[in-house]
C-alpha angles and dihedrals in degrees: 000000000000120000118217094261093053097063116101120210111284085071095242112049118071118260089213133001103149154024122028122333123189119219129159088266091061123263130326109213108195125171127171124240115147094187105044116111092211132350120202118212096223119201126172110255093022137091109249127275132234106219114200128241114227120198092265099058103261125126119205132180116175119209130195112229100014099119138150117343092008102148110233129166125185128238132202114179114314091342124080124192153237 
């Protein structure tokens, strides 16, 4: 279900549910895959990064200093995505 934050401004359809998003904390990556066990942020230079499962499906991890045009892929066991 949407929380208040996440309606755009038409009033029904969601401002952001997935893909990257930039804040003042850093960025926050979400993806949803409801039947995934674990899913790694992966980004050149850094250890990987659990991402955490909420009940809807969606995985977020939020980084500090990935901002605009950092490179990222997803991976999920021994497969890593895009």
């Amino acid at each position: 279900m949407a929380q208040a934050q996440d309606v755009g401004p038409n009033g029904n359809l969601p401002a952001y549910r997935f893909g990257p998003a930039v804040s003042d904390d850093g960025t926050q990556f979400r993806l949803w895959a409801p039947g995934l066990p674990s899913l790694d942020l992966l980004i050149e230079d850094r250890s990987p990064l659990p991402m955490e499962k909420d009940g809807d499906g969606f995985w977020t991890v939020t980084v500090a200093g990935a901002g605009p045009g950092t490179r990222y892929r997803l991976g999920a066991g021994d497969l890593s995505f895009p």
